[in-house]
PDB file of N, CA, C and O in Angstrom:
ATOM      1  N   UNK A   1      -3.812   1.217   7.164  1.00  0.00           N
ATOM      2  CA  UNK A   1      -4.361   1.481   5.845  1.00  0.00           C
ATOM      3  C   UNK A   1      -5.880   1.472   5.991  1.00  0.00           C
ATOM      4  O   UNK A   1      -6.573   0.499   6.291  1.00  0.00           O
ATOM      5  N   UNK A   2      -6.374   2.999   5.670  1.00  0.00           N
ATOM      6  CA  UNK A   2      -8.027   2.720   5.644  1.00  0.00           C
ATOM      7  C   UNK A   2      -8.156   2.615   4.247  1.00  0.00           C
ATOM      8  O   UNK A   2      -7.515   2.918   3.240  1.00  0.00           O
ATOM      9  N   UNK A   3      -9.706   1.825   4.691  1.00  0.00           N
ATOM     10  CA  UNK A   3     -10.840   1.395   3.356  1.00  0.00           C
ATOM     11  C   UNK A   3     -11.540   2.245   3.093  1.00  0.00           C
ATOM     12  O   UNK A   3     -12.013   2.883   4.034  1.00  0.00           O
ATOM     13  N   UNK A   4     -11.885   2.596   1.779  1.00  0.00           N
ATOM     14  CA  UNK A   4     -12.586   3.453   1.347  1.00  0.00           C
ATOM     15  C   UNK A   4     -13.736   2.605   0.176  1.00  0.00           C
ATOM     16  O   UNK A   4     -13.584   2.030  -0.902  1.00  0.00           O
ATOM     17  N   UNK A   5     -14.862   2.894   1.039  1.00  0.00           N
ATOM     18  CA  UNK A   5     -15.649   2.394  -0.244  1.00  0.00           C
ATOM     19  C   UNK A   5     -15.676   3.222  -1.437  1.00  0.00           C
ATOM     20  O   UNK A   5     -15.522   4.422  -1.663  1.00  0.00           O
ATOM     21  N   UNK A   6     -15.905   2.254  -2.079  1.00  0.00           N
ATOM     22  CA  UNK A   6     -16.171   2.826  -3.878  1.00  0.00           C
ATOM     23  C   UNK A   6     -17.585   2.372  -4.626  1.00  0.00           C
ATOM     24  O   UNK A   6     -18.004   1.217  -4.709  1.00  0.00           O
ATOM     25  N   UNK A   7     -18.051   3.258  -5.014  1.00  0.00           N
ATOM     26  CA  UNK A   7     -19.120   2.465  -6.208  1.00  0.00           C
ATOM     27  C   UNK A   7     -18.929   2.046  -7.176  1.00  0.00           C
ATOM     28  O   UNK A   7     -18.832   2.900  -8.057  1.00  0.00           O
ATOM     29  N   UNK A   8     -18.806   0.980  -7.506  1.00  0.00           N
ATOM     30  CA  UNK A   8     -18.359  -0.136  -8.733  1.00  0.00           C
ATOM     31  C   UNK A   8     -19.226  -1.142  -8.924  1.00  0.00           C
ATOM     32  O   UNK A   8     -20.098  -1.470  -8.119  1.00  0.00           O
ATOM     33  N   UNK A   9     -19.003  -1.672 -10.025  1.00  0.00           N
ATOM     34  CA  UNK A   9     -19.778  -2.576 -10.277  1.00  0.00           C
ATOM     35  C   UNK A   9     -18.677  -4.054  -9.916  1.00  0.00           C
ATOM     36  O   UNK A   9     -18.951  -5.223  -9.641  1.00  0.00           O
ATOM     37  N   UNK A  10     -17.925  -3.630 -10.010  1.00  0.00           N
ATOM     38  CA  UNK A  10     -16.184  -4.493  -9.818  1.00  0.00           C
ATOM     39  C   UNK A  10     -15.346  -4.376  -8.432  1.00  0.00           C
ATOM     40  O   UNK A  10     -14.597  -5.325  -8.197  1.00  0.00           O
ATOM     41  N   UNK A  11     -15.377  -3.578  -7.721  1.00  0.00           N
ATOM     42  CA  UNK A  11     -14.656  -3.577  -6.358  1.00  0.00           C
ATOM     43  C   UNK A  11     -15.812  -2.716  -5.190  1.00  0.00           C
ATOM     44  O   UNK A  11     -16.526  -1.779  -5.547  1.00  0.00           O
ATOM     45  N   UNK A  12     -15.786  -3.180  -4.031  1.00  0.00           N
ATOM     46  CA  UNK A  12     -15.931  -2.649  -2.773  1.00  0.00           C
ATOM     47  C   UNK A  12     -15.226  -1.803  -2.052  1.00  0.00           C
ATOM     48  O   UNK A  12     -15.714  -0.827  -1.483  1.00  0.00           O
ATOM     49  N   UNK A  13     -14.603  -1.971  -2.041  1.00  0.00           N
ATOM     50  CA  UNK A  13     -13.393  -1.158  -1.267  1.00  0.00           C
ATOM     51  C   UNK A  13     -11.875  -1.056  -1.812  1.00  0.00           C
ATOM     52  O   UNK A  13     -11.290  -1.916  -2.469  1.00  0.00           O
ATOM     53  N   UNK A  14     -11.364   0.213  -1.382  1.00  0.00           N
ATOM     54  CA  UNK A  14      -9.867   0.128  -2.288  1.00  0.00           C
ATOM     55  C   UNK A  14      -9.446   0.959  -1.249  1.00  0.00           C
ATOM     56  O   UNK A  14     -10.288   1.731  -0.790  1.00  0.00           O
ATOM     57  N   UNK A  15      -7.868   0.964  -0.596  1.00  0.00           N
ATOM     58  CA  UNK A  15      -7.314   1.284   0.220  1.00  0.00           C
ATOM     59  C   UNK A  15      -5.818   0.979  -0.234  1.00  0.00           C
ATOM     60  O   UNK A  15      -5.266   0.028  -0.788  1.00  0.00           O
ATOM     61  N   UNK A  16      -5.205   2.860   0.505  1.00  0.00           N
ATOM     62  CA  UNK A  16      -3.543   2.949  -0.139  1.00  0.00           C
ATOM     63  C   UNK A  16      -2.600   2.856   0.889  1.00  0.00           C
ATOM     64  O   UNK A  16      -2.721   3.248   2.050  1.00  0.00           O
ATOM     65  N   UNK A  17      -1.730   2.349   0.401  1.00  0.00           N
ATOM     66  CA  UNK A  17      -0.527   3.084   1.909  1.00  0.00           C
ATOM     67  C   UNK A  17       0.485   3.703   1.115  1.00  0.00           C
ATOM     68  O   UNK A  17       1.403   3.090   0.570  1.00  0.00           O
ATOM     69  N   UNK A  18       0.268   5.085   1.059  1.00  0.00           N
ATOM     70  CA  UNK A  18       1.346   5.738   0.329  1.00  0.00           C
ATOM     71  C   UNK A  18       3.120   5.402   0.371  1.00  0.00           C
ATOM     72  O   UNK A  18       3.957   5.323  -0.528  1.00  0.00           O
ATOM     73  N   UNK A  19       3.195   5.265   1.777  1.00  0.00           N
ATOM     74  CA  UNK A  19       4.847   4.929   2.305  1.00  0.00           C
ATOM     75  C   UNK A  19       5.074   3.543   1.547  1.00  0.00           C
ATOM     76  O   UNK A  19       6.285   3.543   1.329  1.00  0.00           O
ATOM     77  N   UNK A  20       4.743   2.814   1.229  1.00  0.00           N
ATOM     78  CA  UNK A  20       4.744   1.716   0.510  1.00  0.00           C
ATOM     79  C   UNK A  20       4.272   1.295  -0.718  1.00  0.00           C
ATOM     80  O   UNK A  20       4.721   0.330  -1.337  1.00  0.00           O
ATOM     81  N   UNK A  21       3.263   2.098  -1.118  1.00  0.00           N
ATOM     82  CA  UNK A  21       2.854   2.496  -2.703  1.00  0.00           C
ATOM     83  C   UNK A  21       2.113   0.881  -2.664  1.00  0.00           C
ATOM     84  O   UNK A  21       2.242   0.232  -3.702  1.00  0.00           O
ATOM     85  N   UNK A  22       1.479   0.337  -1.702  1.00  0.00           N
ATOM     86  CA  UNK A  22       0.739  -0.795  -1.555  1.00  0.00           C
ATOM     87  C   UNK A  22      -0.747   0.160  -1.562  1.00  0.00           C
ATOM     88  O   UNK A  22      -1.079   1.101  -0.842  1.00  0.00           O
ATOM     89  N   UNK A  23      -1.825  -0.869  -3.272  1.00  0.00           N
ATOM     90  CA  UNK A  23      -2.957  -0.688  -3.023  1.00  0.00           C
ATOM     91  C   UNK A  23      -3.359  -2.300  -2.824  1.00  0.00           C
ATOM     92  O   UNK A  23      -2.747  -3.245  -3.322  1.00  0.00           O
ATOM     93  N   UNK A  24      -4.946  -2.399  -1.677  1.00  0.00           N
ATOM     94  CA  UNK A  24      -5.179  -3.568  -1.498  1.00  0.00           C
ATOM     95  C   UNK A  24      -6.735  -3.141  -2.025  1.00  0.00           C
ATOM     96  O   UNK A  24      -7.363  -2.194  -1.552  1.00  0.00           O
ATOM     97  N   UNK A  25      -7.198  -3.984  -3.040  1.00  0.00           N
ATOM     98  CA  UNK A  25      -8.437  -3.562  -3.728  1.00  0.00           C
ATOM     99  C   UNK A  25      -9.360  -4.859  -2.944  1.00  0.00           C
ATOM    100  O   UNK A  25      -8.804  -5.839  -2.449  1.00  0.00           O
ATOM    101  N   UNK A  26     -10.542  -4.691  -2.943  1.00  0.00           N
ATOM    102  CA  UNK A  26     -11.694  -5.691  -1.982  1.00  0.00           C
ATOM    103  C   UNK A  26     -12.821  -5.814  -2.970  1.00  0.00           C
ATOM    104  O   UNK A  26     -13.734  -4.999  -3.094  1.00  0.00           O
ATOM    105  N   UNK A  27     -12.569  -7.538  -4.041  1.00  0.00           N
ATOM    106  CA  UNK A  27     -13.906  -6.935  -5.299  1.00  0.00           C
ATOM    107  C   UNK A  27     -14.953  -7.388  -4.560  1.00  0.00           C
ATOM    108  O   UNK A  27     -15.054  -7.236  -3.342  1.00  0.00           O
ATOM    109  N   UNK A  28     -15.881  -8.043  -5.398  1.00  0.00           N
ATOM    110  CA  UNK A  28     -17.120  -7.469  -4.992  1.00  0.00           C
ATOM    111  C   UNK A  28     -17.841  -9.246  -4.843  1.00  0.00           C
ATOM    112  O   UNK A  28     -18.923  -9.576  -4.358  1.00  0.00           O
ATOM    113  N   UNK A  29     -16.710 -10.155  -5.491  1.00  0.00           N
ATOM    114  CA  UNK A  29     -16.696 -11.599  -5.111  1.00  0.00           C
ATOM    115  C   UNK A  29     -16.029 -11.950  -3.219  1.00  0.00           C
ATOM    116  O   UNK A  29     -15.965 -13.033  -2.638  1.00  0.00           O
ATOM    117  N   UNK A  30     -15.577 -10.340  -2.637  1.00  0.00           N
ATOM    118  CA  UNK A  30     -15.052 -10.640  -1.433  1.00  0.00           C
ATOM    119  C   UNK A  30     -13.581 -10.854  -1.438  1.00  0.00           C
ATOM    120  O   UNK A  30     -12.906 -10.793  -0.409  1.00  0.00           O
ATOM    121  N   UNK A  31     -12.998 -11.158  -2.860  1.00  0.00           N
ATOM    122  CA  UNK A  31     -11.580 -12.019  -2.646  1.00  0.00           C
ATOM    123  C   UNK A  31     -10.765 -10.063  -2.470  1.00  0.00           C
ATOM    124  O   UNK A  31     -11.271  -9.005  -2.843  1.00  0.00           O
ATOM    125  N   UNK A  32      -9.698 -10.252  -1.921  1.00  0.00           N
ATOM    126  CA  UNK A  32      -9.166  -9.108  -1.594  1.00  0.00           C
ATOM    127  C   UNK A  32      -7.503  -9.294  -2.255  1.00  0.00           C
ATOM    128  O   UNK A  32      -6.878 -10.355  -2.269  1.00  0.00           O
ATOM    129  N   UNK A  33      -7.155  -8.343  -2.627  1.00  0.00           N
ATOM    130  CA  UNK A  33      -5.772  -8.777  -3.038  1.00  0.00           C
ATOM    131  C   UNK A  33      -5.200  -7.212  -3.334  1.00  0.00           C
ATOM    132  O   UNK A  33      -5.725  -6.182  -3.755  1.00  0.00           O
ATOM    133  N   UNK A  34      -3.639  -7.645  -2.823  1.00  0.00           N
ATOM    134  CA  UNK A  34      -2.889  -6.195  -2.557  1.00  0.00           C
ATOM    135  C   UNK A  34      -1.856  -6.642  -4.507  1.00  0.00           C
ATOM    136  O   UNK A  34      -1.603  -7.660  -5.152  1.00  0.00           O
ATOM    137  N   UNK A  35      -1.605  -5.059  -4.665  1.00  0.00           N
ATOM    138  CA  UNK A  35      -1.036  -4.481  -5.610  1.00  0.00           C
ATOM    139  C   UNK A  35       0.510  -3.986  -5.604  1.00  0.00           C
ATOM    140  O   UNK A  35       0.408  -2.803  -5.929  1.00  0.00           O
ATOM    141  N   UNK A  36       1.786  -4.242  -5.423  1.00  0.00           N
ATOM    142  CA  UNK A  36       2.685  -3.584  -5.290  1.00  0.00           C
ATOM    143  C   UNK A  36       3.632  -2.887  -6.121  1.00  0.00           C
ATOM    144  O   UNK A  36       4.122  -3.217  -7.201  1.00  0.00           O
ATOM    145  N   UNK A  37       3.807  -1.802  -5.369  1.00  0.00           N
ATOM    146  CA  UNK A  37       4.696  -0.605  -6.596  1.00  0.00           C
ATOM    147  C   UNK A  37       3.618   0.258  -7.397  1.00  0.00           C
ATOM    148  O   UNK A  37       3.783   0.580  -8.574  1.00  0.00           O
ATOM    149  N   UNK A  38       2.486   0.603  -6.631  1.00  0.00           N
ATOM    150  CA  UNK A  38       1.422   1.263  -7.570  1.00  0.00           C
ATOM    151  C   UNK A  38       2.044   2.985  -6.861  1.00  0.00           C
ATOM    152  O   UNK A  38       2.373   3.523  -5.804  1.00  0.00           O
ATOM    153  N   UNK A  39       1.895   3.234  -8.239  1.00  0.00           N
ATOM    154  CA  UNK A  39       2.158   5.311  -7.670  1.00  0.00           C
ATOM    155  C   UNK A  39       1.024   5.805  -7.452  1.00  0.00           C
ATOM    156  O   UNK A  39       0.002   5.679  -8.128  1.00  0.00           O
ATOM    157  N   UNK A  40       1.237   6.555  -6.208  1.00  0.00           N
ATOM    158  CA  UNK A  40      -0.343   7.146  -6.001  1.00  0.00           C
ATOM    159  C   UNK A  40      -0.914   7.858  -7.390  1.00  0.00           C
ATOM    160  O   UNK A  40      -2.132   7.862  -7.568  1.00  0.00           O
ATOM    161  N   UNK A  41      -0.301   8.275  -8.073  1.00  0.00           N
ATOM    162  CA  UNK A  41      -0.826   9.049  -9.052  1.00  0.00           C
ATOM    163  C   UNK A  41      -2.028   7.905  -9.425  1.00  0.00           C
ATOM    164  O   UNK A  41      -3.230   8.161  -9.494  1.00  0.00           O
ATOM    165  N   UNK A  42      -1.486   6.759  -9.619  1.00  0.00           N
ATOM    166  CA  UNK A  42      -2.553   5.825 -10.188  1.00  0.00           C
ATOM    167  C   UNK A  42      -3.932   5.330  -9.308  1.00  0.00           C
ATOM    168  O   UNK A  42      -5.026   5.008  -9.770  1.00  0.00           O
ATOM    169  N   UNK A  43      -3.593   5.369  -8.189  1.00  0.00           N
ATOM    170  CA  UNK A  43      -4.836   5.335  -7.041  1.00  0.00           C
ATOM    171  C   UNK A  43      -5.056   6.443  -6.688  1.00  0.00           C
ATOM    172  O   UNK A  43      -5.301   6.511  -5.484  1.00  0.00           O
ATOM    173  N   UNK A  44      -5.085   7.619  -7.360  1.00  0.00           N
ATOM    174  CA  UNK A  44      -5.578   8.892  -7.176  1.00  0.00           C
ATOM    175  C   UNK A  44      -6.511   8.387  -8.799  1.00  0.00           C
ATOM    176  O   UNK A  44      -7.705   8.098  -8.722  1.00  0.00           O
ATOM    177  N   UNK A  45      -5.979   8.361  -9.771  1.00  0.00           N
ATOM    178  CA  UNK A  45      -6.899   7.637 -10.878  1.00  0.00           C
ATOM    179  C   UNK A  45      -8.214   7.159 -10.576  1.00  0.00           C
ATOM    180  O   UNK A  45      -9.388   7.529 -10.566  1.00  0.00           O
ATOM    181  N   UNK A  46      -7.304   5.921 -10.275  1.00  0.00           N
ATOM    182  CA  UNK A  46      -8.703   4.816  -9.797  1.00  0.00           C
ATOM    183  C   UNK A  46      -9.801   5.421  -9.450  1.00  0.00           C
ATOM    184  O   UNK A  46     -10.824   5.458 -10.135  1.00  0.00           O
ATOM    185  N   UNK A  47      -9.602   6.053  -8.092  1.00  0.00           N
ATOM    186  CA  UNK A  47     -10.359   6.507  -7.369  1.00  0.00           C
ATOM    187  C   UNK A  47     -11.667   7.781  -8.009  1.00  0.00           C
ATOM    188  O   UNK A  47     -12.702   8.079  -7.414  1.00  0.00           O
ATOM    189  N   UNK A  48     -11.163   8.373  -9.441  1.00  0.00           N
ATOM    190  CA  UNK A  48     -11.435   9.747 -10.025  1.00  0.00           C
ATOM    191  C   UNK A  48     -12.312   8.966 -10.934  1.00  0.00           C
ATOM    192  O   UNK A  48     -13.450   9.374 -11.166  1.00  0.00           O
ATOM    193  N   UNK A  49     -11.715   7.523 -11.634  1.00  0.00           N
ATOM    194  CA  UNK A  49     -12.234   7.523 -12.753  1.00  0.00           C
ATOM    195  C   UNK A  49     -13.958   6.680 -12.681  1.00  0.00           C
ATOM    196  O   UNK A  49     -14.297   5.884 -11.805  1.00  0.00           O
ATOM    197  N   UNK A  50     -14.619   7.037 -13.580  1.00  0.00           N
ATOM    198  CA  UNK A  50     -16.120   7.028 -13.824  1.00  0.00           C
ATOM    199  C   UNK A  50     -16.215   5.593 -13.718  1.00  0.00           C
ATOM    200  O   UNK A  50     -17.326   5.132 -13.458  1.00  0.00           O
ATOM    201  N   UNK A  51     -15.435   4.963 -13.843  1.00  0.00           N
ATOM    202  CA  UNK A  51     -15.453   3.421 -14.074  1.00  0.00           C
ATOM    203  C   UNK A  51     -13.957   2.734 -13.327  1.00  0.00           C
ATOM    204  O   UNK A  51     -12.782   2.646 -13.685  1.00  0.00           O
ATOM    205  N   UNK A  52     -14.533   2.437 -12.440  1.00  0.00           N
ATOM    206  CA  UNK A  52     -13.160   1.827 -11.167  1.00  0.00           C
ATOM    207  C   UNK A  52     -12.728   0.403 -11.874  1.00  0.00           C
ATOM    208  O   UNK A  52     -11.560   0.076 -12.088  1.00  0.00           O
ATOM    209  N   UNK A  53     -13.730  -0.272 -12.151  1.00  0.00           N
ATOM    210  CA  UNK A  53     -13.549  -1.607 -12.657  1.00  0.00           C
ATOM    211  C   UNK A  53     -12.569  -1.770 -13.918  1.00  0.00           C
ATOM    212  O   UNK A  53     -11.527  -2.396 -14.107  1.00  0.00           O
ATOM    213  N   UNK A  54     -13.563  -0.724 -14.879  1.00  0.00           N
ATOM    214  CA  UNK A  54     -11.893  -0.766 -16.140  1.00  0.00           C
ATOM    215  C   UNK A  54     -10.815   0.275 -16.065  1.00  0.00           C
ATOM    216  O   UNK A  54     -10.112   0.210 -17.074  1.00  0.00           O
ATOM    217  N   UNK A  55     -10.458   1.150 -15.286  1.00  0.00           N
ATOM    218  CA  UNK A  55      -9.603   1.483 -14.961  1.00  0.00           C
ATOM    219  C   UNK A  55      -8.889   0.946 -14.468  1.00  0.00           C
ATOM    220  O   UNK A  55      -7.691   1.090 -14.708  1.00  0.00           O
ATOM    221  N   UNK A  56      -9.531  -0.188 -13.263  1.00  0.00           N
ATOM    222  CA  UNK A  56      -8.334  -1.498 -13.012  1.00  0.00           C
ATOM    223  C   UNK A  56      -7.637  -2.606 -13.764  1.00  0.00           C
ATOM    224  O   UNK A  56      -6.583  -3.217 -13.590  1.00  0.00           O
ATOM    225  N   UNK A  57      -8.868  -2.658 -14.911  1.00  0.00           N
ATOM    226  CA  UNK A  57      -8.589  -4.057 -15.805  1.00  0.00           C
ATOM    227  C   UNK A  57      -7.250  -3.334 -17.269  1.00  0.00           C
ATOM    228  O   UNK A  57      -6.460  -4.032 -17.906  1.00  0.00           O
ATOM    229  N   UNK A  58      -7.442  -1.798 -17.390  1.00  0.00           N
ATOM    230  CA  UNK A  58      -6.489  -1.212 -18.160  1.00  0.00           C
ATOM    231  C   UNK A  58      -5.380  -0.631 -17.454  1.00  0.00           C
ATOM    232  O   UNK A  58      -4.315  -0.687 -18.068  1.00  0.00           O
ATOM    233  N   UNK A  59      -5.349   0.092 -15.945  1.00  0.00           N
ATOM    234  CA  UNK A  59      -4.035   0.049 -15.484  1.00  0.00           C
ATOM    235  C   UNK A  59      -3.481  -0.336 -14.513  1.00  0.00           C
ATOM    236  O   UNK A  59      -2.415   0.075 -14.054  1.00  0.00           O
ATOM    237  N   UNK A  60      -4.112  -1.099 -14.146  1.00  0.00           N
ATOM    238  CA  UNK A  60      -3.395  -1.972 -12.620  1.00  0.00           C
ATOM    239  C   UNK A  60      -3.140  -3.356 -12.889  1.00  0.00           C
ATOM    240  O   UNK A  60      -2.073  -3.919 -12.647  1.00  0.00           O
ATOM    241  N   UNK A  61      -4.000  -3.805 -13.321  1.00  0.00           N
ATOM    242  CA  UNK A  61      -4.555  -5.984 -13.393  1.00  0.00           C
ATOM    243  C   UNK A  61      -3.368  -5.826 -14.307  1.00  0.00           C
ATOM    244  O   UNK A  61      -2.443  -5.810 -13.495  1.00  0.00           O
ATOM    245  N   UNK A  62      -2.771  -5.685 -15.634  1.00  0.00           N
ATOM    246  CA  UNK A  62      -1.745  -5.785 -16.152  1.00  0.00           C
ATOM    247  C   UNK A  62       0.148  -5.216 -15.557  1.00  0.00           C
ATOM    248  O   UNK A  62       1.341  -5.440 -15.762  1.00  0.00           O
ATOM    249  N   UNK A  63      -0.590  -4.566 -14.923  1.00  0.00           N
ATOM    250  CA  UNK A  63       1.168  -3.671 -14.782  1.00  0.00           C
ATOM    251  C   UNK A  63       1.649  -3.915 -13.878  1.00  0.00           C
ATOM    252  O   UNK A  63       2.868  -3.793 -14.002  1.00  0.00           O
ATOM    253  N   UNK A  64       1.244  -4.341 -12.579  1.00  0.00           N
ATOM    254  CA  UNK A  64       1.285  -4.495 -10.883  1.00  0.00           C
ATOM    255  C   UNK A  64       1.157  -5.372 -10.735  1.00  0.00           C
ATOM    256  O   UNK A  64       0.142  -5.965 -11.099  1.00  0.00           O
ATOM    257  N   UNK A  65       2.775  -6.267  -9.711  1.00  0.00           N
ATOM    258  CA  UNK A  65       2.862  -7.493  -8.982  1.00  0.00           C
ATOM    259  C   UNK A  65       1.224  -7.501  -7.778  1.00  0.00           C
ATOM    260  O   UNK A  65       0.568  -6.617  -7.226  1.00  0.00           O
ATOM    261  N   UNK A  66       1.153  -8.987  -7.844  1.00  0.00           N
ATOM    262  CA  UNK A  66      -0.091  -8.859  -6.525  1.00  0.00           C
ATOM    263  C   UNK A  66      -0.137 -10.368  -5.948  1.00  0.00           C
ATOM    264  O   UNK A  66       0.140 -11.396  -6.565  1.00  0.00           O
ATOM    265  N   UNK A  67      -0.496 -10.256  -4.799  1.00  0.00           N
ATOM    266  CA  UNK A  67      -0.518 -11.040  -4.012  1.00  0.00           C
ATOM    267  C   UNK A  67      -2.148 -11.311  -3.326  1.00  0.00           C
ATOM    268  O   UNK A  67      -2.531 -10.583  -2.411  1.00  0.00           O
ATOM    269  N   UNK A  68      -3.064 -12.460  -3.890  1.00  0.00           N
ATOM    270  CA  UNK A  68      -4.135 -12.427  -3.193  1.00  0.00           C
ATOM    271  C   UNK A  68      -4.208 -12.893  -1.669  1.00  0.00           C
ATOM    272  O   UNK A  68      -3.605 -13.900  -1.300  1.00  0.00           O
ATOM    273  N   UNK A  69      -5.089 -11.997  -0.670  1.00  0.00           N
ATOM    274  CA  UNK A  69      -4.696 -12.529   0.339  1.00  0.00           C
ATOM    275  C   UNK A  69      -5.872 -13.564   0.645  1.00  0.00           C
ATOM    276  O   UNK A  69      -6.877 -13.698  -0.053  1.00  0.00           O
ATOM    277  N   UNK A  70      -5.456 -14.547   2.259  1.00  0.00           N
ATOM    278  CA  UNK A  70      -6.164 -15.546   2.141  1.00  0.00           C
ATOM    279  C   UNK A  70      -7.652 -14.747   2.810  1.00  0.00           C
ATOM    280  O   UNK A  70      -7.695 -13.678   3.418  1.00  0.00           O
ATOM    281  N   UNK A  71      -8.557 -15.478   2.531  1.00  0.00           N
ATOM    282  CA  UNK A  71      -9.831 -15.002   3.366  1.00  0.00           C
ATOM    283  C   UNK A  71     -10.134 -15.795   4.489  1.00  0.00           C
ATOM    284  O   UNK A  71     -11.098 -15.513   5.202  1.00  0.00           O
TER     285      UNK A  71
END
């Protein structure tokens, strides 16, 4: 799974694995934490929309199991 930086004011990096529909988002406090069952359609979103941060806080942070990983 590659990282792709993003400009946000809210995440660093966001990276997909389509075969698994796992996104692992990297904010900007460093803490990193994966997303599961996200449809790419929605990390094709993310990625489009003008604002990464509330696009996460309106369709991911609510809808998607996640698991923070350790640092």
């Amino acid at each position: 799974m590659l990282a792709t930086a993003v400009e946000s004011s809210t995440l660093i990096t966001a990276a997909y694995d389509h075969d698994r529909q796992l996104l692992r988002l990297e904010f900007r406090n460093r803490a990193l934490y994966c997303y599961f069952g996200v449809p790419a359609s929605v990390y094709q979103e993310l990625m489009a929309a003008d604002s990464k941060g509330a696009y996460f806080n309106r369709n991911i942070r609510p809808r998607f199991p996640y698991h923070r990983l350790a640092e």
